[in-house]
C-alpha positions as a printed NumPy array, in Angstrom:
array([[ 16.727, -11.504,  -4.556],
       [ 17.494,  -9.947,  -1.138],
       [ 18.782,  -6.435,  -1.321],
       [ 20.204,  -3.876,   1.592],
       [ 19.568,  -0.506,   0.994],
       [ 22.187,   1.752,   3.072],
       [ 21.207,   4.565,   4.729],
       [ 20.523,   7.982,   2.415],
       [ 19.793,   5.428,  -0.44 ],
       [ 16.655,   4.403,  -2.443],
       [ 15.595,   1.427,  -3.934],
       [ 13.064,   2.178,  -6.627],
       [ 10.452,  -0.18 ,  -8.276],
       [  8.664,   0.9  , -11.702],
       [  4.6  ,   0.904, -12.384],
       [  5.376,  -1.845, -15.145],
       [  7.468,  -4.138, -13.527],
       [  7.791,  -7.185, -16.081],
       [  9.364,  -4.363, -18.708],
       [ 10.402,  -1.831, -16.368],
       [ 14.261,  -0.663, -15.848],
       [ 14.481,   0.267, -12.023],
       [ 16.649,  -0.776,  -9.103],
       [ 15.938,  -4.635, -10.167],
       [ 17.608,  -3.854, -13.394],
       [ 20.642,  -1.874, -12.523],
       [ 21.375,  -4.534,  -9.156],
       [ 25.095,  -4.145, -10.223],
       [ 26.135,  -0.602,  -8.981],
       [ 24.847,   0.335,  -5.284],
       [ 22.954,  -2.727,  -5.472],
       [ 20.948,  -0.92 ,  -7.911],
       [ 20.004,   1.905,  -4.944],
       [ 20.169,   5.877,  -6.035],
       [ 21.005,   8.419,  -3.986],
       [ 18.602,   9.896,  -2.006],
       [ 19.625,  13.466,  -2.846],
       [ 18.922,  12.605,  -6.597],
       [ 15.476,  12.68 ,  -6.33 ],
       [ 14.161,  15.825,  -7.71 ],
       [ 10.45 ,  15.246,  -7.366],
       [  8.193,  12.971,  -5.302],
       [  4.399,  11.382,  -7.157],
       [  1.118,  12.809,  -6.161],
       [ -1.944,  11.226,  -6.336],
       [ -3.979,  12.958,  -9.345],
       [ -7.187,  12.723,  -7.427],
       [ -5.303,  14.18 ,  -4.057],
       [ -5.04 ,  18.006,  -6.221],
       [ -7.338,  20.228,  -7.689],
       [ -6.993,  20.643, -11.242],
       [ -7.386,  23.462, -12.817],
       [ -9.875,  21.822, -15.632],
       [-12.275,  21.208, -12.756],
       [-11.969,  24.554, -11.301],
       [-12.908,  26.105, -14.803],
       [-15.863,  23.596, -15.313],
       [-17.115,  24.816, -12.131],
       [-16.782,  28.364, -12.612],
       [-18.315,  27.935, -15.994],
       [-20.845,  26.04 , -14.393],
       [-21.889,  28.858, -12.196],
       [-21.183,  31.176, -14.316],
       [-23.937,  30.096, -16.696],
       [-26.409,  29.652, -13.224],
       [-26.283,  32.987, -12.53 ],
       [-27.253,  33.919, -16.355],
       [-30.27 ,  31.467, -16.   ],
       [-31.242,  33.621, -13.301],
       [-30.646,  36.97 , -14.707],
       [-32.364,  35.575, -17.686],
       [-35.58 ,  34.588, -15.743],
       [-35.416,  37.685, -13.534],
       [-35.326,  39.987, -17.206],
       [-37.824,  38.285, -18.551],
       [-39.835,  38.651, -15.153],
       [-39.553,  42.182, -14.703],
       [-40.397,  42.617, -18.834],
       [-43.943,  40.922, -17.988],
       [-44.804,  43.285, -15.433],
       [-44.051,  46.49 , -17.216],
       [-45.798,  45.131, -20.174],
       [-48.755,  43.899, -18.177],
       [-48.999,  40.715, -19.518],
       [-50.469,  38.515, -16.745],
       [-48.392,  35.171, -16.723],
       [-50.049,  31.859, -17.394],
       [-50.009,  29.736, -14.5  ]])
């Protein structure tokens, strides 16, 4: 099937395209083109954006670091005003 889109048109294609009802499907009206205007969103490539799962995982992440560290530090400083000479 040959199709022309005009000008301020688009001709869409679904992900599925043996089931999917897209331009191919609706080749009656507009030879099955939409109006360009009726787009109200555009796709974005998951990987392309932070998400905001990751960002928490990474905050936790460091979050729990730094209390690693504290912990060692604590535990550190207890020795030495105890006097107990660490094994080494």
């Amino acid at each position: 099937m040959e199709v022309t889109v005009p000008a301020g048109r688009l001709f869409l294609l679904g992900d599925h395209r043996d089931i999917a009802v897209d331009s191919r499907a609706t080749h009656y009206e507009h030879s099955g083109t939409i109006a360009r205007s009726a787009v109200v969103g555009i796709a974005v490539d998951p990987a392309s954006v932070p998400s905001p799962d990751r960002l928490w995982t990474w905050a936790g992440a460091a979050t729990a670091a730094a209390g690693l560290v504290a912990a060692a530090v604590a535990a550190t400083v207890r020795r030495r005003r105890i006097g107990v000479t660490p094994r080494i």
